[in-house]
C-alpha positions in Angstrom: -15.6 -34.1 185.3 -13.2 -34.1 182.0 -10.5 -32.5 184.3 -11.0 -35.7 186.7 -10.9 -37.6 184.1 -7.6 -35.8 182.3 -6.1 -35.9 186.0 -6.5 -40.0 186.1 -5.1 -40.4 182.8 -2.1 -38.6 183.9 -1.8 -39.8 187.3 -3.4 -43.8 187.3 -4.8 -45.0 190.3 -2.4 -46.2 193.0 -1.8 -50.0 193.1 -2.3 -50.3 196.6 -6.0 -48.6 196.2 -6.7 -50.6 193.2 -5.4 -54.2 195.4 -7.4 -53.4 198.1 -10.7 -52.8 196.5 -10.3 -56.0 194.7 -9.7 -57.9 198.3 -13.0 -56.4 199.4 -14.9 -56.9 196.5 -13.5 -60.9 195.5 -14.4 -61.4 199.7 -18.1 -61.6 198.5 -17.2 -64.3 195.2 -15.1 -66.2 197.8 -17.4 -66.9 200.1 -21.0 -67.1 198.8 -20.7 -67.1 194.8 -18.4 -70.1 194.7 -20.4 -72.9 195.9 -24.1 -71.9 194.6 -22.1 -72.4 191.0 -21.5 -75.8 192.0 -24.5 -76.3 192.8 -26.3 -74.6 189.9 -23.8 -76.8 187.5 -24.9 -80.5 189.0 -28.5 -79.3 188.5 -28.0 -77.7 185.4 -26.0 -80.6 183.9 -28.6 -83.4 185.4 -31.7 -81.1 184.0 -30.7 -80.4 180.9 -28.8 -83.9 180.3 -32.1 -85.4 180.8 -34.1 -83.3 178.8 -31.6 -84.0 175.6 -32.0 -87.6 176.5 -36.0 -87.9 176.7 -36.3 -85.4 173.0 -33.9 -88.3 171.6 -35.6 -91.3 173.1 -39.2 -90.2 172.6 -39.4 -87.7 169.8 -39.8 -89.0 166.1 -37.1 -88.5 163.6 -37.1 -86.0 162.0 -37.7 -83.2 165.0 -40.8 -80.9 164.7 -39.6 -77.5 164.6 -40.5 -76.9 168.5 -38.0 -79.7 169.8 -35.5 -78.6 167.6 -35.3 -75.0 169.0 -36.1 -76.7 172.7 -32.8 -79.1 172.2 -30.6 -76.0 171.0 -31.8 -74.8 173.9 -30.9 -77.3 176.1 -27.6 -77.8 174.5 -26.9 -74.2 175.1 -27.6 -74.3 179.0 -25.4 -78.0 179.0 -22.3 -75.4 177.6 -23.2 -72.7 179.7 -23.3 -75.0 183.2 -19.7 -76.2 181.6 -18.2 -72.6 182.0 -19.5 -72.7 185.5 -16.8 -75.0 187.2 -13.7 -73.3 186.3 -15.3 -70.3 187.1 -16.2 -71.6 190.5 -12.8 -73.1 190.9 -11.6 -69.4 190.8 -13.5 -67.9 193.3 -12.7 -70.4 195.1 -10.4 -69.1 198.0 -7.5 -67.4 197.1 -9.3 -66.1 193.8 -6.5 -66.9 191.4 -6.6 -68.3 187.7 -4.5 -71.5 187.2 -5.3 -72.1 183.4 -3.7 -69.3 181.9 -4.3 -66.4 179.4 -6.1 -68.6 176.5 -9.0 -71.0 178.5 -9.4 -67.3 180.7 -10.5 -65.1 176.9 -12.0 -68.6 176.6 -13.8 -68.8 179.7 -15.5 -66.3 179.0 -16.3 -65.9 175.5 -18.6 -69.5 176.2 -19.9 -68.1 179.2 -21.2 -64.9 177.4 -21.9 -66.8 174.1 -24.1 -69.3 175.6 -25.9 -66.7 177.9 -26.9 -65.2 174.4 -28.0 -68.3 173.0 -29.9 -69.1 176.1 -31.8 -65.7 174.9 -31.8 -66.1 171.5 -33.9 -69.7 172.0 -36.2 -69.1 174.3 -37.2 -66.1 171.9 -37.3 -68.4 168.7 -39.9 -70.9 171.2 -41.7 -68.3 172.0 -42.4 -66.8 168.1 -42.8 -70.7 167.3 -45.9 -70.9 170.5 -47.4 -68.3 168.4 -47.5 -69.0 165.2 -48.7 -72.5 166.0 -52.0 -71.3 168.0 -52.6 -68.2 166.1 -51.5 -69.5 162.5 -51.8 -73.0 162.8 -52.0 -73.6 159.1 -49.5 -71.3 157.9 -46.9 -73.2 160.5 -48.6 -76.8 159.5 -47.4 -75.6 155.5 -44.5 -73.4 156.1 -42.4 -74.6 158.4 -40.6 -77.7 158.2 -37.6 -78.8 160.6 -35.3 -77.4 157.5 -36.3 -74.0 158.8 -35.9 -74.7 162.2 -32.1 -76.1 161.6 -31.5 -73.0 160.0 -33.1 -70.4 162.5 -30.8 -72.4 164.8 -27.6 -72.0 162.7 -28.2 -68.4 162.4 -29.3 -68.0 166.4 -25.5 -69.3 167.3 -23.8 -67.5 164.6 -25.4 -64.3 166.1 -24.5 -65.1 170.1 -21.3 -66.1 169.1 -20.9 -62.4 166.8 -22.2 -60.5 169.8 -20.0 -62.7 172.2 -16.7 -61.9 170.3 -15.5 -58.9 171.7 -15.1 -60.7 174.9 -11.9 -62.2 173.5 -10.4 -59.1 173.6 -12.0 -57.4 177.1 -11.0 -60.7 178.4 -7.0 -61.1 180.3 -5.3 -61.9 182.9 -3.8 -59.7 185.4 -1.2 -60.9 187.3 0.8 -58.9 190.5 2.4 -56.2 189.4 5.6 -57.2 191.4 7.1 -60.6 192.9 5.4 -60.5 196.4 5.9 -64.2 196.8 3.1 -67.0 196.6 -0.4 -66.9 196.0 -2.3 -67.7 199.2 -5.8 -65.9 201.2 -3.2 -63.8 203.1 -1.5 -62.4 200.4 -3.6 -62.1 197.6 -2.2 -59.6 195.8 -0.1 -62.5 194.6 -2.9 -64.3 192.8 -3.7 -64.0 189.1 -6.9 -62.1 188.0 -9.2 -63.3 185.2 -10.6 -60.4 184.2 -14.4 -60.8 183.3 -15.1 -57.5 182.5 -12.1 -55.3 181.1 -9.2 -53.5 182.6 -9.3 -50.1 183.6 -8.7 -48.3 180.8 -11.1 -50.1 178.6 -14.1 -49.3 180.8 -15.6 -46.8 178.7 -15.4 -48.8 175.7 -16.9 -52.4 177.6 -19.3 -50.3 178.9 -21.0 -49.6 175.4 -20.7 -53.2 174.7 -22.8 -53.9 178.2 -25.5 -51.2 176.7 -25.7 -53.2 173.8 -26.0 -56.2 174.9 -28.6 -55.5 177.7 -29.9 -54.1 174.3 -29.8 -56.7 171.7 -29.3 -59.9 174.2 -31.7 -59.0 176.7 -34.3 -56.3 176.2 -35.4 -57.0 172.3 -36.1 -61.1 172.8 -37.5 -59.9 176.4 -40.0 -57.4 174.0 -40.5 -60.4 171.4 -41.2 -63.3 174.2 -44.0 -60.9 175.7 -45.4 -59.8 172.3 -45.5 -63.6 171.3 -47.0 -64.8 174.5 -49.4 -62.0 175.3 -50.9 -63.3 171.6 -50.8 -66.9 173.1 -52.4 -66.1 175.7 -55.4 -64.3 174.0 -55.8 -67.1 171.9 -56.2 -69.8 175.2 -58.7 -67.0 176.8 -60.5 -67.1 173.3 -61.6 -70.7 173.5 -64.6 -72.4 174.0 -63.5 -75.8 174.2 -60.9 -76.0 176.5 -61.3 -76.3 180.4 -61.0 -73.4 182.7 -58.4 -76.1 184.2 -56.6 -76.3 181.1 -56.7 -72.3 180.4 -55.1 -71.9 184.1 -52.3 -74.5 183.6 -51.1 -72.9 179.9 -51.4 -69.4 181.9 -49.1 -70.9 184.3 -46.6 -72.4 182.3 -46.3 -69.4 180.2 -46.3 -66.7 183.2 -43.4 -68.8 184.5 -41.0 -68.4 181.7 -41.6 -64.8 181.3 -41.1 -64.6 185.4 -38.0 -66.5 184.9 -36.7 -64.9 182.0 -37.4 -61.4 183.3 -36.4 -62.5 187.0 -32.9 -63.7 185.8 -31.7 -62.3 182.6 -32.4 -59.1 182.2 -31.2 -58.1 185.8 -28.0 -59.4 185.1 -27.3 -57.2 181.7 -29.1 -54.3 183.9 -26.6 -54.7 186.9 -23.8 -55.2 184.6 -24.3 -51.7 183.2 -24.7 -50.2 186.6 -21.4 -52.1 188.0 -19.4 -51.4 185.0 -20.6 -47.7 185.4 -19.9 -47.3 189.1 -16.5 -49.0 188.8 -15.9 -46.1 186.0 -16.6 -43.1 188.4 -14.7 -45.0 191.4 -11.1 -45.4 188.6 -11.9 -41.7 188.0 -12.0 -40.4 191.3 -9.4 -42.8 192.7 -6.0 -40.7 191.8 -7.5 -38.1 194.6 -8.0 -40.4 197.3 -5.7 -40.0 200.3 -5.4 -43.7 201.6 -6.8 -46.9 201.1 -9.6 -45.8 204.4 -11.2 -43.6 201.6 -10.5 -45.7 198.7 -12.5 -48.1 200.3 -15.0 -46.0 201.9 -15.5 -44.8 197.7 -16.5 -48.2 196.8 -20.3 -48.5 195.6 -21.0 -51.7 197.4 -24.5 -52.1 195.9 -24.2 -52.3 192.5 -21.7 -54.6 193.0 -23.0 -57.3 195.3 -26.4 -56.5 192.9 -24.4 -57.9 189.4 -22.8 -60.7 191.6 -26.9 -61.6 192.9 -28.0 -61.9 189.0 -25.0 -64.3 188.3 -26.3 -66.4 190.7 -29.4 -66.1 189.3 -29.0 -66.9 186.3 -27.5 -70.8 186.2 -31.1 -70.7 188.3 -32.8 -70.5 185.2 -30.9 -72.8 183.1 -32.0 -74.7 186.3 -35.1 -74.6 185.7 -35.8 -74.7 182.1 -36.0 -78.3 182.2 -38.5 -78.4 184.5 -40.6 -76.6 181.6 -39.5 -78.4 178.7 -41.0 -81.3 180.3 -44.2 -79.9 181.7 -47.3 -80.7 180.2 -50.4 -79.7 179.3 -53.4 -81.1 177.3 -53.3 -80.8 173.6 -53.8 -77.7 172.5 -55.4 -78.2 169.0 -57.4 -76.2 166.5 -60.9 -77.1 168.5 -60.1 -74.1 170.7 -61.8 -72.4 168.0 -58.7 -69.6 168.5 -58.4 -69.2 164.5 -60.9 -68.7 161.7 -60.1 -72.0 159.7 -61.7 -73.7 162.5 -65.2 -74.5 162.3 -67.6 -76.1 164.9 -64.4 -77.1 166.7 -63.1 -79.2 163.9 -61.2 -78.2 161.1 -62.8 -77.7 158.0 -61.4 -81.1 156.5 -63.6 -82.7 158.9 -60.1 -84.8 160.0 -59.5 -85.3 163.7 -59.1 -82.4 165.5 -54.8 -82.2 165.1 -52.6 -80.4 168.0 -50.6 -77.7 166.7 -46.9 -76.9 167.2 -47.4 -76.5 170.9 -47.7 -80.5 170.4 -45.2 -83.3 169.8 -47.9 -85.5 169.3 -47.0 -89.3 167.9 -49.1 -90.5 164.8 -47.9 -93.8 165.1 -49.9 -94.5 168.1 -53.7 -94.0 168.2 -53.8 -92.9 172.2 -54.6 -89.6 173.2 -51.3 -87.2 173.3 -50.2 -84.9 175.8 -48.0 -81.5 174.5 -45.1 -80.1 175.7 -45.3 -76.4 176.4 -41.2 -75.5 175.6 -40.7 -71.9 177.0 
């Protein structure tokens, strides 16, 4: 294997194998990725446009720590369905880059930032689910919305940290040689964005892949199910709510561990496997005798895999509305989840009070729903 390797140091791959692949491989972005983008983006921007607009109507000022992190998170997904047009726009047949070198690092520097943030907030929900039902008081004492601000600050200066190196993965590649206009017959005349990395940075994007299917995907994947598994003990626990009410918070939060396992995760896991199978094609591609088994070299299935998962996720962003605005009866300290409750009442003898799973009004005396952020 390190002689292969020596030999395609010494002796790159042929531009004609290299041209070739990419025409059979962009075929697949040209015709089905393109327009479920578009798509993804009028939802995404309509969801999550409304969900901003209903926290700033009908929340009270100053946010609860739970609408906070739920409005970074929608403010995250608005930026992420923003990177989807242009991106669109290229695959968009011939696949070729009109906005040059800068909006391309750009491109997708936003893309992967706000992918991490997307991460990041549904994780800092989830840990703020928990504490609310399982330490009610401590959350009621400790924190305020200052807290929340902050977690926020920190959560984008860590996507944006772990999205940097994508400035420099990031460039265009243009044809190699004037062979006339760009056009679907000739599209080795088109520009390339490269969202990945050329071909001799492979080995070192592919590290950066392992870590962020690390750090972006499976560690807040590990904390949402640790945080949730807890909720949902504390919901079985109870004695006062219905079995009704128990089925509809086991619902809600199955759904946003389905959706963030169904949609994240697979796309760092197939990224890894892509990047990985495009690494042993480079390698062996010096030895191939024509393009027949250049092509016949190419491992479709990780390919058309990673290109599945980035239509799945805009999906989610998709549907994260749909949660932040789903809701369920108040969940307050009468579920008798949490030793400070007795009798179903706290032990101030107040009205039973909803916890952070609530965004409950006090200046209106009718019974409050909660919204169940995930």
């Amino acid at each position: 294997l390190a002689g292969n390797e020596d030999l395609g140091k010494l002796h790159p791959c042929p531009a004609n194998f290299t041209a070739a692949a990419d025409h059979k491989l962009s075929s697949f972005q040209e015709t089905f990725l393109w327009p479920i983008l578009v798509a993804e983006f009028i939802v995404a921007m309509a969801g999550n446009g409304l969900a901003l607009y209903r926290f700033g109507i009908r929340e009270q000022r100053p946010w609860n720590p739970a609408v906070v992190l739920s409005a970074q998170l929608a403010v995250s997904n608005l930026l992420y369905a923003l990177t989807l047009p242009p991106l669109a726009a290229y695959f968009y047949p011939p696949k070729n880059w009109r906005y040059g070198d800068v909006a391309c690092r750009l491109e997708r520097f936003l893309f992967t930032c706000n992918l991490l943030g997307g991460t990041i907030f549904i994780t800092c929900i989830s840990l703020n689910r928990y504490l609310g039902v399982v330490h009610p008081f401590f959350t009621r004492s400790h924190l305020q919305p200052k807290h929340a601000w902050a977690i926020s600050a920190t959560a984008w200066a860590l996507a944006a940290l772990l999205a940097a190196p994508m400035l420099s993965f990031s460039r265009l590649k243009g044809p190699q040689q004037d062979v006339g206009p760009c056009s679907v017959a000739r599209p080795e005349a088109c520009i390339k964005c490269l969202g990945t990395a050329d071909d001799n940075q492979l080995a070192a994007y592919k590290a950066y892949s392992l870590l962020l299917a690390g750090l972006g995907g499976g560690v807040p994947l590990l904390l949402t199910l640790v945080a949730y598994s807890a909720l949902g003990r504390a919901v079985l626990r109870s004695h006062s709510m219905t079995a009704g009410e128990k089925l509809r918070v086991a619902v809600l939060v199955a759904s946003g561990v389905a959706l963030y396992a169904s949609s994240y995760m697979p796309y760092h896991i197939m990224r890894v496997l892509n990047v990985d199978a495009r690494q042993r094609w480079c390698t062996r591609c010096p030895d191939f005798a024509n393009e027949t088994q250049a092509m016949g070299a190419l491992e479709l299935g990780p390919y058309l895999g990673f290109q599945v998962t980035r239509g799945l996720v805009p999906l989610a962003i998709c549907i994260h509305p749909l949660l932040y605005m789903a809701v369920v009866p108040s969940l307050s300290c009468r579920c008798q989840c949490c030793p400070q409750c007795v009798g179903g009442h706290l032990e101030d003898k107040r009205p039973s009070q909803d916890l952070a799973l609530d965004n409950d009004n006090p200046q209106t005396s009718e019974p409050q729903t909660s919204e169940l952020s995930l």
